[in-house]
N, C-alpha and C positions, 0 to 999 in steps of 0.2 A: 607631422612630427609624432615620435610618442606621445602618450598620454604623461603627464607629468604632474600631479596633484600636490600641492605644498611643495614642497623639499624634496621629494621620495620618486622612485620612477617603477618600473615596473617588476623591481626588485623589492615589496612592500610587504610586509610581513605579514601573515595571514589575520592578525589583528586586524593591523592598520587598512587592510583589505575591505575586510567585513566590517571596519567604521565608514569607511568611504561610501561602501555600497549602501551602507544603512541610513546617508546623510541625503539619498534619495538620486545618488546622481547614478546618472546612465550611460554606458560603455560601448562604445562599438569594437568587436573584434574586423579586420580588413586586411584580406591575406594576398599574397600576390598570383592570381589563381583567375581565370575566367571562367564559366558556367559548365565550359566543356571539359578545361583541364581539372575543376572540382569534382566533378562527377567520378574522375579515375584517379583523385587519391588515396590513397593510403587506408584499408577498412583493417577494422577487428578480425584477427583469423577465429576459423572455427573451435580452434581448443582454448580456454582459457590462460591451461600456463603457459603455454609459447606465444600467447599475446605481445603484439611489440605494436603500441601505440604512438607514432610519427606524429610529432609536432607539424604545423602548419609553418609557412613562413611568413610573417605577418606582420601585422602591428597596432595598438589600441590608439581607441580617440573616444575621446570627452566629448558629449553631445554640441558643447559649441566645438568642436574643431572639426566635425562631421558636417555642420550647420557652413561650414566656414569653404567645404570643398566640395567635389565630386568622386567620392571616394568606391559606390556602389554600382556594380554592375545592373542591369536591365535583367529584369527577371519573368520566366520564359511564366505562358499561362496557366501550362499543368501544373507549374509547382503549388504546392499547399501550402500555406503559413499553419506554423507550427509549436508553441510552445515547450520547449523541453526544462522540464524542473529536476535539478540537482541537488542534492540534500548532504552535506559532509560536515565533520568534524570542525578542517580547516579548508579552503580553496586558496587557491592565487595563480598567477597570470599565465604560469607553463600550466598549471593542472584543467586549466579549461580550456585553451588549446589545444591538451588533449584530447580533451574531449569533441571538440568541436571537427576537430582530424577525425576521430572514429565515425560520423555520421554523413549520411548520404545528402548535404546540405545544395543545394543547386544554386545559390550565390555567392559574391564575395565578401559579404558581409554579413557580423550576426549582430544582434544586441541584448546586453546583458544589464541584468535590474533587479535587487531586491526581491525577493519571493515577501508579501504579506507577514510572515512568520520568521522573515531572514533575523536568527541570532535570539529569536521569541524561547528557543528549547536549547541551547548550549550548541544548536547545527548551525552553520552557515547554510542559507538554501536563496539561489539566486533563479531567475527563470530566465531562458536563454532563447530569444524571438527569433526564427532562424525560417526557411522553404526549401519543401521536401519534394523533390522529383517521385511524386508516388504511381505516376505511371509505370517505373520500371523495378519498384517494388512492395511486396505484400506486408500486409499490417503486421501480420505474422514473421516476418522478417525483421521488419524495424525492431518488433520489440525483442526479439531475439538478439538482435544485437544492440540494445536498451540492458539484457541479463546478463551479456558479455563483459559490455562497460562497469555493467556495479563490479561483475568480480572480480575485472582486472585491479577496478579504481577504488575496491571497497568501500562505496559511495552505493547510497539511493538515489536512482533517476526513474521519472517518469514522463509519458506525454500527457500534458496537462489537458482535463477536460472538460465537458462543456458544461461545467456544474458551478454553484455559485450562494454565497451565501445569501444575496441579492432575492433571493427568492426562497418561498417554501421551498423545505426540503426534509429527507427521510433518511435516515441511517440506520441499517440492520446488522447484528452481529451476530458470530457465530460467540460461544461462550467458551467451554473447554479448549485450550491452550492459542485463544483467541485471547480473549478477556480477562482472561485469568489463566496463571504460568503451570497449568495443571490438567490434567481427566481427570476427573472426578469420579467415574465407574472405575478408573485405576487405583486409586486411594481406598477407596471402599473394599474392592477385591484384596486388597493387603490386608485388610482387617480381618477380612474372611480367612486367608490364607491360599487367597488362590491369585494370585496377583500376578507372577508369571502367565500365566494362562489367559488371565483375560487382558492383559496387555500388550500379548501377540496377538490375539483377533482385534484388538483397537488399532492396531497398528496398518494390519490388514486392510482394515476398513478404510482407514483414514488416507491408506498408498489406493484405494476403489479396486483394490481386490478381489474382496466379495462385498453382498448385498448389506447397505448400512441395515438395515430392517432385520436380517437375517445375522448379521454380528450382534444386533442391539439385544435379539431376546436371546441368543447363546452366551451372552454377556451375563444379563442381569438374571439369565439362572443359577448360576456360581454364587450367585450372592442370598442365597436364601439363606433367610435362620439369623440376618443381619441385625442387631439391636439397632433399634434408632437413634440411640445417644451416641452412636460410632458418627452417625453421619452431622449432628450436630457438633461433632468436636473438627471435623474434620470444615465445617462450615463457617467455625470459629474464623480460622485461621486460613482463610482463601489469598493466595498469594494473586492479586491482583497486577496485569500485565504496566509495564512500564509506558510511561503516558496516556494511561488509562484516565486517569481524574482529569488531566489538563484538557483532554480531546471532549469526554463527557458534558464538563466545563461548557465549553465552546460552544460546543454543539447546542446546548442550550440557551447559553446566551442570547445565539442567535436563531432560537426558537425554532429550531427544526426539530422531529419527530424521532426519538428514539426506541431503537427497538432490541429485544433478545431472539433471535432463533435459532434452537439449539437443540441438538438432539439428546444433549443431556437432561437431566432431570430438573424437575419445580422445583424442587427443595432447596435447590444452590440457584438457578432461575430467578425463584420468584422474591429471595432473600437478596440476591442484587438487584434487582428493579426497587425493591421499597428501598432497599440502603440510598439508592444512589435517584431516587425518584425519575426513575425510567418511565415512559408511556408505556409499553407493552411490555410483556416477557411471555413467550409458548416454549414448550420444551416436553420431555416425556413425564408420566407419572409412575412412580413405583406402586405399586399394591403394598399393604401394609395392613398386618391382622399382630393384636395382641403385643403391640410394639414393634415388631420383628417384620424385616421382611421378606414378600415369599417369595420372591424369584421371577415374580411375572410384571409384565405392564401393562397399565388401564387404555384402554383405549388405541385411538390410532395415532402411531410411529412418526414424528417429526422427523422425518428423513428431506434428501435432498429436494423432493418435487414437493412436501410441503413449505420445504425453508421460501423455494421461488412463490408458490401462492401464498404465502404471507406477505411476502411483500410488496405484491400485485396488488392485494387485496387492501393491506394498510394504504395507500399510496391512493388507490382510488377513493380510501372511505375518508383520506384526508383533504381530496383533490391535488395531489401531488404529482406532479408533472414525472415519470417515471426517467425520463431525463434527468433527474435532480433527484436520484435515488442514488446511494452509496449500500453498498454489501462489503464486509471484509469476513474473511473465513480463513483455515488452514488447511483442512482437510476435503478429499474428494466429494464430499458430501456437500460441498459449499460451493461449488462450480458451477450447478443450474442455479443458485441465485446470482451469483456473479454476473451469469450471463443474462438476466433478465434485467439488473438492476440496468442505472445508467451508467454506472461505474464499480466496475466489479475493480477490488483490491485483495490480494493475496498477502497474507500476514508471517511473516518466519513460517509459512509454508513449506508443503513435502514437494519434490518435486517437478510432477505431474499439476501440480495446480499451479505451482509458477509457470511450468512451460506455458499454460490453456490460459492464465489470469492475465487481463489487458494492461496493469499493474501490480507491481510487488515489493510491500517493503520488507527490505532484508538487515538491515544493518541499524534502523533507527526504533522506538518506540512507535505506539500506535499515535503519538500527536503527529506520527508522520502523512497521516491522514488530513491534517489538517493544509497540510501543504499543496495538496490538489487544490482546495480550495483560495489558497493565497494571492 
């Protein structure tokens, strides 16, 4: 039989949806489909607007009525279990059937549960227990059509990973339009009057066009002759990324290791690690004679292959299982830590780092971050 809770059937308003799921109970989706005819229905085509996502034909059950039958097929050895985390506004019973239709699932059955965070940020976010025939495709593919899904469904999804609050763990950010809804060498060049100019080589850099190192001191030459009090006023007022506090929060709570890496500057750096009592913050230093600045930077360049040994380095000098490493970034410059970390996440990224990032949130705040962990 349907799934049938209270009064309501599976026509339940995305409310009464998201109280049900939050009341801890557990869903089986059970479509009428064997191992081999699942494997050949219905996928995401490769353009997003002529997407036409095909429901399943199916039907839900309530952990006792699953309890009650024999409702799942036998599932073959290759497949993988796999958690897929969904992140929306609102869900309900056609919109995850959709979803469940878009992916390469190799049984008849999924199950669906609360995500940690379900309903914690104004999202619905449930996690979807589902086995993935990955013999006959690449990681690379899944999550492509992972990118497919959010933009037909305008929805955040991810495959969930082996990360866990359960244990130490490290979190490193990129800063400029990571952390805060800005570049900050952009703001500064306004001051100057060259703000055009240096925010087509940020742009450059950030699509890895050219050399971050080679953008950075082309950049921060236009800014010579800069008063210091411009960068203090502009320091004032940093518009900080939405779910920033609540993630930071968290993160702390549960006593994991925060960090900044950023190829922007100390001065905005090291002014949100005290604000916000961060563990670390690296990032570049400007030179500074007589108030003013000259155009040059101290030292060596916080580029993309130091972002990855910072957090090698922090990770071991924490004893931190590099597995239990999170990176999020937006720009090409944040890709070698991504890939080092254990979970590289891609932030309203360009999109070259979404294609390359093993995750990407697009549609939610950075507490969407926290939903990996959920």
């Amino acid at each position: 039989m349907y799934l049938v809770p209270t009064q309501t059937s599976t026509q339940l308003s995305s409310a009464k949806f998201a109280n049900y799921l939050a009341q801890k109970n557990i869903l089986w989706i059970v479509y009428d489909a064997q191992n081999k005819e699942c494997a050949n229905k219905p996928q995401l085509n490769d353009t997003v607007d002529n997407t036409a996502i095909q429901a399943l034909r199916c039907k839900w059950y309530s952990q006792n009525n699953m309890n009650g039958g024999d409702q799942t097929s036998n599932i073959k050895s290759n497949n993988i279990f796999r958690t897929l985390i969904v992140a929306a506004p609102g869900l309900n019973f056609p919109m995850l059937e959709e979803i469940v239709a878009a992916l390469p699932i190799q049984s008849n059955s999924v199950k669906v549960t609360a995500n940690g965070y379900h309903g914690a940020f104004d999202k619905m976010v449930v996690n979807i227990d589902c086995h993935i025939d990955e013999s006959e495709i690449t990681t690379k593919e899944l999550n492509r059509k992972l990118k497919l899904l959010s933009d037909a469904l305008f929805i955040d999804v991810f495959w969930k990973p082996n990360i866990s609050f359960e244990r130490k763990g490290l979190a490193v950010f990129d800063m400029d339009s990571t952390l805060i809804e800005m570049e900050c060498i952009d703001e500064i060049a306004k001051l100057a009057g060259v703000g055009d100019v240096v925010s087509r080589v940020t742009e450059q850099a950030m699509l890895g066009e050219i050399a971050f190192a080679q953008s950075l001191y082309q950049r921060v030459a236009c800014l010579n002759g800069v008063e210091l009090d411009a960068l203090l006023n502009i320091r004032k007022r940093l518009p900080f990324m939405p779910g920033f506090t609540v993630l930071i929060n968290e993160l702390k709570r549960n006593e994991w290791k925060i960090a900044i890496a950023s190829g922007g500057f100390t001065y905005f750096a090291d002014h949100i690690k005290a604000l916000f009592e961060l563990d670390y913050a690296f990032s570049n230093t400007l030179e500074v004679k007589d108030n003013k600045l000259t155009g040059k930077v101290l030292g060596k360049v916080v580029d993309a292959q130091a972002k990855a040994d910072i957090l090698q380095q922090l990770a071991k000098e924490n004893d931190i299982p590099i597995a239990n490493t999170i990176a999020v970034g937006d720009g090409a410059n944040d890709l070698v830590m991504m890939s080092v970390a254990g979970t590289g996440i891609a932030f309203k990224a360009k999109p070259k780092v979404q294609e390359q990032a093993a995750n990407s949130i697009r549609f939610s705040g950075l507490e969407a971050v926290l939903y990996l962990l959920g």
